[in-house]
C-alpha positions as CSV (number, residue, x, y, z in Angstrom):
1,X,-35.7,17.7,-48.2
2,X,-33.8,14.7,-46.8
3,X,-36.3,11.3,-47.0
4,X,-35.1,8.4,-46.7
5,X,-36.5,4.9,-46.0
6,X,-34.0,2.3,-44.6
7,X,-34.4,-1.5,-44.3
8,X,-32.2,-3.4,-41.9
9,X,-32.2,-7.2,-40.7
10,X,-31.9,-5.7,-36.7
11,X,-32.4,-2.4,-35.1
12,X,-31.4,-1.7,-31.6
13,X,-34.2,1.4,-31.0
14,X,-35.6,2.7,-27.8
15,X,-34.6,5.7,-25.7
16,X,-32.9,3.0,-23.3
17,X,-31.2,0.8,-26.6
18,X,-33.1,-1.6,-25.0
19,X,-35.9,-2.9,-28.1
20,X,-34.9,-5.3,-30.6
21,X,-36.5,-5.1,-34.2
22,X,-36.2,-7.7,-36.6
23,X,-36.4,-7.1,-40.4
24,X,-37.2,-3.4,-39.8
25,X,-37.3,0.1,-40.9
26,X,-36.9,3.2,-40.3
27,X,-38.1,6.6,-42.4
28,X,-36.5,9.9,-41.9
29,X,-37.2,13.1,-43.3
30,X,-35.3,15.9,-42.8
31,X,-33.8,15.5,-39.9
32,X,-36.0,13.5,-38.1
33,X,-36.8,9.6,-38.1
34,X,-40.7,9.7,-38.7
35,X,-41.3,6.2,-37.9
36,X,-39.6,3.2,-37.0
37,X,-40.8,-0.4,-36.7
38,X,-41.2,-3.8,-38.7
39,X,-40.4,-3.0,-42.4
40,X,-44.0,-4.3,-43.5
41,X,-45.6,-1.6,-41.5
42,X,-43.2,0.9,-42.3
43,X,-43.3,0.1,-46.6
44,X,-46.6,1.4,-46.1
45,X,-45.8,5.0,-45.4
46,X,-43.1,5.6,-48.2
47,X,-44.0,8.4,-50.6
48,X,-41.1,9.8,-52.9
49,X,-38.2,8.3,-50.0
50,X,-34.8,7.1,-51.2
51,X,-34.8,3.4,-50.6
52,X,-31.8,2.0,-49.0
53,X,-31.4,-1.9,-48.5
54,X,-28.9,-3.7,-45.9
55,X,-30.4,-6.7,-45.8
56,X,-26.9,-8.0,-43.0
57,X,-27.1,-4.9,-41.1
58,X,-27.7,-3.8,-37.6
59,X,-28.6,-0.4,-37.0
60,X,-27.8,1.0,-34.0
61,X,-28.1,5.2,-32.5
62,X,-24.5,7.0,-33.8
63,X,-21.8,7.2,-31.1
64,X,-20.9,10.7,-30.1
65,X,-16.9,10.8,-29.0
66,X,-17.3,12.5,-26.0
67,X,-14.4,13.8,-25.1
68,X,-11.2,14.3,-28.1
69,X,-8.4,16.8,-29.0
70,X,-9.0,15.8,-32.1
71,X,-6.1,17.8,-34.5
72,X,-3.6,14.7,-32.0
73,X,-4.4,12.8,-35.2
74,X,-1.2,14.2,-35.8
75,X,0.4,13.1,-33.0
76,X,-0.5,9.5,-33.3
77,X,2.4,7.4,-32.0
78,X,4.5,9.7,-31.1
79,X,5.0,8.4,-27.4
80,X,4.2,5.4,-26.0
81,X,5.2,3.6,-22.4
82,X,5.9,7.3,-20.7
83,X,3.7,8.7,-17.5
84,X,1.7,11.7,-17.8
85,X,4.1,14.3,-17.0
86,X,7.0,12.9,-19.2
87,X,5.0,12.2,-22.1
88,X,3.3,16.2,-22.1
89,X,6.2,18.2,-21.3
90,X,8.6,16.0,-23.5
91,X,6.4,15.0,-26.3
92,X,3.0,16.3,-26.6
93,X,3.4,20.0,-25.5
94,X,6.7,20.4,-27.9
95,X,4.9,19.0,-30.6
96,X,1.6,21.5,-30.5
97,X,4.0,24.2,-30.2
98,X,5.0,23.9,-33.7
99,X,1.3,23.5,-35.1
100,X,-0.3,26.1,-37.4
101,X,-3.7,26.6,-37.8
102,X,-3.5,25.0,-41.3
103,X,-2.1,22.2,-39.4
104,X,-4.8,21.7,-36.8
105,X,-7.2,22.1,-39.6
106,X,-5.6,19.1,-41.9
107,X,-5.2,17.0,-38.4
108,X,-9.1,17.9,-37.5
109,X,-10.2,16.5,-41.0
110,X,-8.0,13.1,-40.5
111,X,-10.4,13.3,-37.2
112,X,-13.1,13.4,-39.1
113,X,-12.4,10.8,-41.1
114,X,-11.7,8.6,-38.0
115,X,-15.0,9.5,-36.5
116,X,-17.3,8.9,-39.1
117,X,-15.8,5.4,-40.5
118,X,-15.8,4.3,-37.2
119,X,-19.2,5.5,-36.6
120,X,-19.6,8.8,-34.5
121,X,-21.5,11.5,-35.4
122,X,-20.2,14.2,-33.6
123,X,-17.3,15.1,-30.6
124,X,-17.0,17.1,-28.0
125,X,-13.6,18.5,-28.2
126,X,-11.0,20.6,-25.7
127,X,-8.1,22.1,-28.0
128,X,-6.9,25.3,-29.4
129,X,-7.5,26.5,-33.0
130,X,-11.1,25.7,-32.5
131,X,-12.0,27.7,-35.7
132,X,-9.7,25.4,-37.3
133,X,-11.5,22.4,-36.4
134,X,-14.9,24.3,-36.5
135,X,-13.7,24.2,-40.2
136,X,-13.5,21.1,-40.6
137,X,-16.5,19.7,-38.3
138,X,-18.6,21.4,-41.4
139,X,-17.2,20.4,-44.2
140,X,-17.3,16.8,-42.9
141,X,-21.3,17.9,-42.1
142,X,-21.0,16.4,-38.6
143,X,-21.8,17.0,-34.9
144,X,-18.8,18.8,-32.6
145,X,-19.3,20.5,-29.2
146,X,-15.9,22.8,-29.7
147,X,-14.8,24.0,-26.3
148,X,-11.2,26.0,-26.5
149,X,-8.6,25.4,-24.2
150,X,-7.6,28.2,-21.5
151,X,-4.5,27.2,-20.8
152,X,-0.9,29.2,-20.4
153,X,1.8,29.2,-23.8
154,X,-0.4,27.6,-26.4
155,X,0.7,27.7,-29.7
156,X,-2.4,29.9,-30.9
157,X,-2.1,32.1,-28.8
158,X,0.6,32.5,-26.3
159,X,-0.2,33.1,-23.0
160,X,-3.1,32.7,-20.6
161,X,-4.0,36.3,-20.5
162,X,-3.8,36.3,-24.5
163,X,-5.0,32.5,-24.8
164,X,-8.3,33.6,-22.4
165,X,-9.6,36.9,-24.1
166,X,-8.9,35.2,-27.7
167,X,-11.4,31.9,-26.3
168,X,-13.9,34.9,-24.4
169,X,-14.0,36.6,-27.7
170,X,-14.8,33.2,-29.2
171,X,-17.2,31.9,-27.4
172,X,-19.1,35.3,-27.4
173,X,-19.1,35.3,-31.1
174,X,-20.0,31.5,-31.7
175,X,-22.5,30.7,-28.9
176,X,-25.4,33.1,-30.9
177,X,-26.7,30.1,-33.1
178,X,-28.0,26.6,-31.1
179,X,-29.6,25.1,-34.1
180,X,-26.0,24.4,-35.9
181,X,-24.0,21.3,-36.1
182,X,-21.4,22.9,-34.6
183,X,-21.7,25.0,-30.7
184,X,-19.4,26.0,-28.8
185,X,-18.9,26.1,-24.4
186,X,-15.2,27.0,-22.9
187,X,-12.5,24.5,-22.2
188,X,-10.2,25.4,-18.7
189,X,-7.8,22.9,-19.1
190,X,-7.5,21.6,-15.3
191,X,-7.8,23.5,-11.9
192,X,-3.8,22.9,-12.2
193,X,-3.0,24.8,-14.8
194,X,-5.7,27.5,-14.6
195,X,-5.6,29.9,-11.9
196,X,-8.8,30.5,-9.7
197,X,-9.4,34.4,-11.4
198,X,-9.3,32.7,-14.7
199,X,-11.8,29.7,-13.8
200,X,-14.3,32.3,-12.3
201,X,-13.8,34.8,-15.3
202,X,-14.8,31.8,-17.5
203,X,-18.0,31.0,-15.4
204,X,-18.9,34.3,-15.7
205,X,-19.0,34.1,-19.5
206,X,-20.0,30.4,-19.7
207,X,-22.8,32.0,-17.2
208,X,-24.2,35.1,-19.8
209,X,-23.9,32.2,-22.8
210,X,-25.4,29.3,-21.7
211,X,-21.7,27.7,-22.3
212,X,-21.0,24.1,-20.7
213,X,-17.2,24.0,-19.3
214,X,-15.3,21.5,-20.3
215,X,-12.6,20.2,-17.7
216,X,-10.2,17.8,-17.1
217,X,-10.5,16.7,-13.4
218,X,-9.3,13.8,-10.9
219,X,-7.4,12.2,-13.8
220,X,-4.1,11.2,-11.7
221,X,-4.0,10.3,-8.0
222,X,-1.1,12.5,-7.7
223,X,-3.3,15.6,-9.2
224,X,-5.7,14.4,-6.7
225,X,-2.5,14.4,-3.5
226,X,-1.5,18.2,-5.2
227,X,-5.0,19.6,-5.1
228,X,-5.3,18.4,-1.6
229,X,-1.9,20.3,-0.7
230,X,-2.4,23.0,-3.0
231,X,-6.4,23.9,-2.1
232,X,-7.1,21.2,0.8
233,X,-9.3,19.6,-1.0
234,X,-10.0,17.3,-4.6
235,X,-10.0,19.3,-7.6
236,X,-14.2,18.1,-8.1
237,X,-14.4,19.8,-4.6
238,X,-12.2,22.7,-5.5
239,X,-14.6,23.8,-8.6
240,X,-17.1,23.3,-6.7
241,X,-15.9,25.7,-3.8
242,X,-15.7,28.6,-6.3
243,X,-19.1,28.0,-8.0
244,X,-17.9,26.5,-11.3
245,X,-20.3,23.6,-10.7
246,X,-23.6,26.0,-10.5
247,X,-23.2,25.4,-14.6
248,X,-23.1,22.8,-16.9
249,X,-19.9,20.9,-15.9
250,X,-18.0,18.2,-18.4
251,X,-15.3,16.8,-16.5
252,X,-13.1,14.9,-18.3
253,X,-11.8,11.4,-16.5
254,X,-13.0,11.5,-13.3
255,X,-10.9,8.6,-12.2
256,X,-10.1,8.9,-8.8
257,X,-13.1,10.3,-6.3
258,X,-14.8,10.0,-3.0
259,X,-18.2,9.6,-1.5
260,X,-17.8,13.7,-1.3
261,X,-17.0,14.6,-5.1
262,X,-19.8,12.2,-5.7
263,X,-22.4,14.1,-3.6
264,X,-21.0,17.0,-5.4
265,X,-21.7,15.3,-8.9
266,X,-24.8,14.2,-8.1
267,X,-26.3,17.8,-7.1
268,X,-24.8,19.4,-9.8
269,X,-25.3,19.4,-13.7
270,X,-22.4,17.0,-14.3
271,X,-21.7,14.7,-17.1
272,X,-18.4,12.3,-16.7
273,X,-16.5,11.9,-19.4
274,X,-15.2,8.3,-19.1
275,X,-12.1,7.7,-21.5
276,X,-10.7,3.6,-20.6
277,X,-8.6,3.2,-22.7
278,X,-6.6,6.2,-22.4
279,X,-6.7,6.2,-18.9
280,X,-5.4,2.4,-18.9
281,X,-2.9,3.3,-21.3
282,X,-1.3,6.1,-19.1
283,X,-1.9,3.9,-16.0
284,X,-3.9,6.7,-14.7
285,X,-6.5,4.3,-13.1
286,X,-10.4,3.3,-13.8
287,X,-13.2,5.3,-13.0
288,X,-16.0,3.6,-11.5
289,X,-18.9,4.7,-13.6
290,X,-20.6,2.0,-12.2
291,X,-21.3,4.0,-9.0
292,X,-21.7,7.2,-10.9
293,X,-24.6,5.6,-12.8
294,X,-25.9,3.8,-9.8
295,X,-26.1,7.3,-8.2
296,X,-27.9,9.0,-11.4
297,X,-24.9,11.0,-12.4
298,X,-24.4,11.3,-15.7
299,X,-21.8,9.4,-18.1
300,X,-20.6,9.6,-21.8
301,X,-17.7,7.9,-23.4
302,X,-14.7,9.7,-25.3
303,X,-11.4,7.8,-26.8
304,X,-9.5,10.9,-25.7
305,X,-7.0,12.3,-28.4
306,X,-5.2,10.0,-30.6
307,X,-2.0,11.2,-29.0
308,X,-3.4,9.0,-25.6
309,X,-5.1,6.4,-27.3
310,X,-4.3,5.8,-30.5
311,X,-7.9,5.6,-32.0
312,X,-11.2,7.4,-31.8
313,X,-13.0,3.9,-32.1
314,X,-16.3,3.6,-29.9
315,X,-17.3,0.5,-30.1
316,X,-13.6,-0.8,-28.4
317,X,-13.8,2.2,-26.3
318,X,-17.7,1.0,-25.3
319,X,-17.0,-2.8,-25.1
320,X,-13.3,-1.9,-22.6
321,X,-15.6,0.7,-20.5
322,X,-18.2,-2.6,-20.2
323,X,-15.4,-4.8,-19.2
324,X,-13.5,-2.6,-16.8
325,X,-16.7,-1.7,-14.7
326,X,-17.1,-5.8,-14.5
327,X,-13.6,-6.4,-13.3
328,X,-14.0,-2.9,-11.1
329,X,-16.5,-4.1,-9.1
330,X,-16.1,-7.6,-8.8
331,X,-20.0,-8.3,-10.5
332,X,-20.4,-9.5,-13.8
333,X,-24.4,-7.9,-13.9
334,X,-23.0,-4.2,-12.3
335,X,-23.9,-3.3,-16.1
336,X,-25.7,-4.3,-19.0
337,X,-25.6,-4.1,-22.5
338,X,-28.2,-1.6,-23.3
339,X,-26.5,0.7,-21.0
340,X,-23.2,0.6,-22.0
341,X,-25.0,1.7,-25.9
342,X,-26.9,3.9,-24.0
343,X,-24.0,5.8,-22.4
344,X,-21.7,5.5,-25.9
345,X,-24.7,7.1,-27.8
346,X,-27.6,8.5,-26.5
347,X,-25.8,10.0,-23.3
348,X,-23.0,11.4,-25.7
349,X,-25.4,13.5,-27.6
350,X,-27.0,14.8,-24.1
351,X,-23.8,15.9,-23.4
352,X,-23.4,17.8,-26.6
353,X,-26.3,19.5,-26.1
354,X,-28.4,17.9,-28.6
355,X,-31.6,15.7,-27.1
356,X,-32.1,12.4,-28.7
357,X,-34.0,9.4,-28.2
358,X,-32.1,7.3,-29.9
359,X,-33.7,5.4,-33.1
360,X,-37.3,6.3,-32.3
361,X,-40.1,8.5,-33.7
362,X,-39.2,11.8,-33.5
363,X,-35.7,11.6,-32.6
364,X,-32.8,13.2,-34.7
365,X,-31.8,11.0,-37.4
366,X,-28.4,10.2,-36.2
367,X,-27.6,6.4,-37.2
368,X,-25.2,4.4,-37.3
369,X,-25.3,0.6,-39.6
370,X,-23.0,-2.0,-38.9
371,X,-22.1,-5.0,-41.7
372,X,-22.4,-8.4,-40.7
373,X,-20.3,-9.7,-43.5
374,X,-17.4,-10.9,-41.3
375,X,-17.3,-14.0,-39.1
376,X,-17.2,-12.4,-36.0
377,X,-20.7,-11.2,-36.1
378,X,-22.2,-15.1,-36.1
379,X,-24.2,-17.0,-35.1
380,X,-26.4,-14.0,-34.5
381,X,-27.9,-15.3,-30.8
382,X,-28.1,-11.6,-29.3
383,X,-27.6,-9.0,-32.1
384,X,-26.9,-6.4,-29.5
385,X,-24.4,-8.2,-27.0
386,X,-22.7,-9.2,-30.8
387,X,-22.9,-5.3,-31.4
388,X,-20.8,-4.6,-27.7
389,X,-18.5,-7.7,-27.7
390,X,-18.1,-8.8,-31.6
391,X,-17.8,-5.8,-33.6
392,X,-15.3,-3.5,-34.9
393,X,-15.3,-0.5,-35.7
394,X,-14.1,-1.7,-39.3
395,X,-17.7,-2.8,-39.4
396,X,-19.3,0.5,-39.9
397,X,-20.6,0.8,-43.4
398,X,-23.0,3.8,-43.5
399,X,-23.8,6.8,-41.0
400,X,-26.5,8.9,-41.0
401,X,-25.9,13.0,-39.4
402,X,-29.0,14.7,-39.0
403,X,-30.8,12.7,-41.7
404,X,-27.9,13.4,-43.9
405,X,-25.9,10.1,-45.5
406,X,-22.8,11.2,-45.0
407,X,-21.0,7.8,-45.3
408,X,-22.2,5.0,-48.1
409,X,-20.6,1.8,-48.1
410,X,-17.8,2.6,-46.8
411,X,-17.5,6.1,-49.1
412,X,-17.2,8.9,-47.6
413,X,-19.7,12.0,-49.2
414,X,-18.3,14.6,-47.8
415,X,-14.2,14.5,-47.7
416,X,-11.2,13.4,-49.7
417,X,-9.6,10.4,-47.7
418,X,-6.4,10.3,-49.8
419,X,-6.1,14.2,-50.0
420,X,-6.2,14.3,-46.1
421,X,-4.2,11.3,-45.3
422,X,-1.3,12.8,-47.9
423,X,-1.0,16.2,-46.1
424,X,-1.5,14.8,-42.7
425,X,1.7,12.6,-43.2
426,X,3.7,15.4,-44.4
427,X,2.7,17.7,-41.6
428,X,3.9,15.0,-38.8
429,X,7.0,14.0,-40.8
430,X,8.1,18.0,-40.6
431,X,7.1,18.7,-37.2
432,X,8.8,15.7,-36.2
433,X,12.1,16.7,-37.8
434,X,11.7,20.2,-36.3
435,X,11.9,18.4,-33.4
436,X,14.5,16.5,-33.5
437,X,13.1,13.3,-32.9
């Protein structure tokens, strides 16, 4: 059995991230945090616990990356300044076509790495090889919602007929077990690039296995003008029209919508999956999740891969999300700072599947502890606006999966850093050259 009991100078606890505690504790065992509060009251209650001390530390729920392709580790770099279109069909798509499974796997683990030092514990991903990064999800002993691309000439599996009854087969086989670290739910790329037999072939099977869908939809305003001349309506409205949205909808982005796809939203068991800094990067626009939480719709936070990003950091991704929605809508109080952790953390892990209270009694021991060793973090007037506008993601020092310490002081407990960095260079370096570029 797991049991530990950690000291802390701040916690940020509360199903809202909304409590403050100073000089506190928390125990867990197993899984679970047992007890949280002041560390005098909590001393009381150890019996045979590990004790852990961070006497400059704020603990804080773990981020879950909410949406990632997360073997584009390999990828990092390897286009920059290029619109959508030009930078998948001349960069991006070339590239994948040369990755092996091995490579996906090596890529997934660099991924991991990224994830837990910068303080995630888990992802919900859309990619191919999802066995590959399964793989690696485990041996790194951390969360991951895997959700396999449908999509026409991937690399795995060739093409969308092939591509689709390899994912069914998948998701049949891997949707059997809830309790792991690691569940599955099908990933149709767009409404774009997956043709209306296929979406309702995969609601049928995300139907009989209680799958979510994982989608990428309004991203682009001109996706949105080619839906309209292609279906006559947005792709959120498209879905819709074929039933897609009577299950557990992820769509990815969101940027562009109307009072109508919001309506839609709203009804419907929908999490956004809001991804800034990507979308900024491509110039593909800023969703208002203002409005979307305003209307009770839900909203998580993912980086996107590291081919659109270049990081899987959080806290930036958290702390650009708060910013945008500020500029967005012209109000400096449209959202505060307990939401935005909120929505980073506790939101993240609703999408997953996986309830959580944040740091509170009975909630999964996922946690996150960031060092206040570094300048940035003083004077400490409001630990938790410091924790949304002052920290890095270099200031992660421990994480906590599932009441497992998986990351010590900056060590990782579970994977070779060097090892993976090592292979991961060569595999880019070779695919590059295959390439040509």
């Amino acid at each position: 059995m797991n049991a530990y009991y950690l000291e802390t100078k701040y916690i940020i606890s509360g199903s809202k991230c909304d409590k403050l505690i100073r000089d506190g504790a928390i125990l867990i065992e197993d899984s679970v945090i047992i007890d949280v509060g002041k560390s005098e009251d909590i001393k009381k209650l150890i019996s045979g616990h590990d004790k852990i001390k961070r006497t400059n530390h704020i603990a804080i729920p773990s981020f879950i990356n909410a949406h990632t392709h997360l073997p584009e580790t390999l990828l990092r770099g390897i286009c920059d300044n290029q619109t959508l279109m030009t930078w998948l069909n001349e960069y991006i798509w070339p590239f994948e076509m040369k990755m092996s499974s091995e490579d996906a796997y090596y890529g997934a683990l660099l991924g991991c790495l990224e994830l837990i030092e910068s303080g995630s514990s888990g992802f919900i991903d859309q990619y191919f090889y999802a066995e590959s990064i399964e793989k690696a999800a485990k041996e790194a002993n951390i969360r991951a919602l895997l959700c396999p691309s449908v999509f026409d000439n991937t690399p795995e599996s060739g093409s969308l007929e092939n591509t689709w009854k390899h994912v069914s087969n998948l998701v049949k086989r891997k949707t059997s077990n809830p309790n792991s670290l690691v569940k599955y739910g099908i990933g149709p790329h767009a409404p774009y690039t997956v043709p209306k037999e296929y979406l309702l072939q995969i609601a049928d099977v995300a139907s009989k296995h209680n799958a979510p869908i994982h989608i990428h939809l309004n991203e682009t305003k001109q996706e949105i003008e080619n839906a309209k001349e292609q279906f006559k309506m947005s792709p959120i409205q498209y879905i819709h029209s074929i039933g897609l949205t009577d299950l557990r909808i992820l769509g990815a982005h969101c940027v562009h919508t109307d009072q109508k796809d919001m309506e839609i939203m709203k009804a419907c068991d929908f999490t956004v999956l809001h991804n800034p800094q990507s979308n900024l990067k491509m110039a593909n626009g800023i969703a208002p999740i203002y409005k979307y939480l305003d209307q009770r719709i839900d909203v998580a936070v993912g980086t996107d891969g590291n081919a659109s990003n270049n990081d899987l950091g959080m806290l930036e991704e958290i702390s650009t999300a708060a910013l945008l929605q500020k500029y967005l809508a012209d109000d400096p109080k449209v959202i505060n700072n307990s939401q935005i952790l909120s929505v980073g953390t506790i939101q993240g892990m609703k999408a997953l599947g996986e309830p959580s209270s944040g740091i509170s009694k009975g909630s999964v021991a996922d946690i996150t502890l960031l060092s206040y060793e570094r300048s940035h973090s003083w004077p400490q007037n409001d630990p938790l606006s410091n924790v949304i506008y002052s920290s890095l993601s270099s200031d992660v020092s421990d994480l906590f999966v599932n009441g497992n310490l998986i990351y010590e002081n900056r060590q990782h407990r579970t994977l070779n850093k060097n090892r993976i960095i090592e292979k991961c260079s060569a595999i880019s370096e070779r695919i590059i050259s295959e390439m040509g570029k």
